[in-house]
Structure formats: structure tokens, C-alpha cells
C-alpha positions, 0 to 999 in steps of 0.5 A: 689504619682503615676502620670500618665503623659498623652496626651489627643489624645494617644489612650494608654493612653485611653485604660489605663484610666478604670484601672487608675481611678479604681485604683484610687477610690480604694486606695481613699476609703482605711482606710488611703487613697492613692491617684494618680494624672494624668498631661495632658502633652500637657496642663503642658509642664513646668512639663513634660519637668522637669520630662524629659517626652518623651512618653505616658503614662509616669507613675512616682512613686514619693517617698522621692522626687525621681521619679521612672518611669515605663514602660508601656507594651502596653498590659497594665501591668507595668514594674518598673525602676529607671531613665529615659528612655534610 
């Protein structure tokens, strides 16, 4: 499942929203629907400080219980990496 770590105030995180939520109907409307998530980081602290959340928009691929974090270009493509940040 892909989560969207967000804070509501980060103006990324708004400018990736459109995509995010049309990303979502999409893949829900699917034969076999997937589904992705969004987490108000600033409302979920326990969850963000798990996963180790130090930006925004954080994306994490959680998969066979491992999360893979992705980084976010600011002009809105994606860049996967295993790990945390750093």
C-alpha cells in the first residue's frame, strides 16, 4: 500500500494532491482494486515518528511489511529509494 505522509499547511503537499486523489479513484475503480492512503502527519505523530517522517510530502511503498520511501521532485515525478532519508 502506498501512503502519503502530508502536513495540511505544506504547499507540496497541496500541489501533489490532484494527482494523488486521481491516482487513487483510478487504481480503486480497477477489476481488482488497489488502494493508497494519505496520514496528516501533524494530526498522527505516534505513526510519523515510526516511520521516521522528517519532510513533506513523504511517500512510502509498504510492501511484505518493509516501506520503501520515495522521494518527491518538487516538480512532481517520483524518485524510489529503499531506506530512510540520508
Amino acid at each position: 500500500m502506498l501512503v502519503d505522509f502530508y502536513a495540511p499547511w505544506c504547499g507540496h503537499c497541496k500541489k501533489l494532491e490532484p494527482a494523488y486523489s486521481e491516482a487513487a479513484a483510478t487504481l480503486a475503480a480497477l477489476d481488482e482494486p488497489l488502494y493508497i492512503a494519505k496520514l496528516d502527519a501533524t494530526e498522527h505523530k505516534e505513526a510519523a515518528g515510526k516511520f521516521e517522517i522528517r519532510g513533506f510530502p513523504t511517500l512510502k511503498l509498504f510492501k511484505n511489511g518493509v516501506a520503501i520511501e520515495y522521494q518527491v521532485r518538487r516538480e512532481g515525478g517520483l524518485e524510489g529509494r529503499k531506506g530512510g532519508r540520508g
